[in-house]
Structure formats: structure tokens, C-alpha cells
N, C-alpha and C positions, 0 to 999 in steps of 0.2 A: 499948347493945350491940345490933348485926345481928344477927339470929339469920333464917337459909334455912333449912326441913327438906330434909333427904335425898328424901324425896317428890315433894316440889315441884321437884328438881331434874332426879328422874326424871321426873315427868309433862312436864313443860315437855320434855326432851327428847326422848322418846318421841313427844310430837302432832308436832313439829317434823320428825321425822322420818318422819311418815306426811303431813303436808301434803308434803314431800320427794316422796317416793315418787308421792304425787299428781299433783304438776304434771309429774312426770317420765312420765307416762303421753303416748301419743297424743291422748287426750283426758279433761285434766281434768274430776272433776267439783268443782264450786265449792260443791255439797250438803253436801260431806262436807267439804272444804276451809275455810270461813269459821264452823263453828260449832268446830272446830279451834283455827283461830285467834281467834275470842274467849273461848275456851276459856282459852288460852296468856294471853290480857290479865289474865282475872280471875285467874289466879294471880298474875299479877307484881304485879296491884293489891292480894290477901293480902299478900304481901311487903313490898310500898313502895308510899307514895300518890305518890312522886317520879318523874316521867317520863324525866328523865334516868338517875336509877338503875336503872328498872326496864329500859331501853336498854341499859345498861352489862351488867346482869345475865343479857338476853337472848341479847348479842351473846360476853359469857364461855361459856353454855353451847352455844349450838348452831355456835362457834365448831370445838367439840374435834368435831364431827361423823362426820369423816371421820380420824380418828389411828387412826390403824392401829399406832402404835408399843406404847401402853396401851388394852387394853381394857376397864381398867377407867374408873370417875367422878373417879378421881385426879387428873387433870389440871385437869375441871373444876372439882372441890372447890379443888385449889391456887388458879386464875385467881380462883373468890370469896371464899376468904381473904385476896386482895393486895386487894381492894377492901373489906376491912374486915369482912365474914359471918365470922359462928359459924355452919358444920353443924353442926344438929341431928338426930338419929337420930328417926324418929316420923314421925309426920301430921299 
């Protein structure tokens, strides 16, 4: 059984959206940007040693970025249960 926590789903989208925000400046900084994102890696690698999944996994949640329809993780929680995850509640 997949088990993702709730956390890790929020952290992963949360950096995502502050590298977001970053490159979206006049002038990135790449300081705050790349420890970000390997920030982003070592959670997916908690999750999965598989590099395809953690792809899969990546591209589910910072997919719903911009849904304006639900503001809630609903969306995203749904798109990791068709790919087989248990949310888990915790850290």
C-alpha cells in the first residue's frame, strides 16, 4: 500500500509555489530558488525511490496550482488516489 502524508503534500506545494512566485519576479534569485527545489526532491525521495512516480506525483500536485474552482487539496488528494496513494493525516 502507498501511503503520501497530508504534509508532504502541502510542503511540496507550498515550495512550488514560492519557486513560482520567484522566477516570476524581474529578477530571480536562484539563492532561494534551488535549495527549494531540492528541498522538493528529497520529499518525493521520502515518498518513492522511483523516478517515474515521484514525476507522476510531482506533476498531480503542482498541476491543481492555479484551480481556482476548489480551494481546497481535494483535487489534489483525488489526482493521488487514481495513481494508487493513501493520504495519510500526520508528518
Amino acid at each position: 500500500m502507498k501511503e503520501i502524508y497530508m504534509s508532504q503534500i502541502k510542503k511540496i506545494f507550498e515550495m512550488y509555489m514560492d519557486i513560482f512566485e520567484q522566477e516570476d519576479s524581474d529578477y530571480p534569485d536562484y539563492r532561494v530558488i534551488r535549495p527549494k527545489e531540492r528541498a522538493i526532491d528529497r520529499t518525493l525521495d521520502k515518498i518513492t525511490d522511483n523516478k517515474e512516480e515521484q514525476r507522476k506525483i510531482y506533476y498531480a500536485i503542482i498541476g491543481h496550482l492555479f484551480n481556482r474552482g476548489d480551494g481546497t487539496y481535494r483535487p489534489i488528494c483525488d489526482d493521488l488516489r487514481a495513481l494508487g496513494y493513501t493520504i495519510v493525516e500526520g508528518v
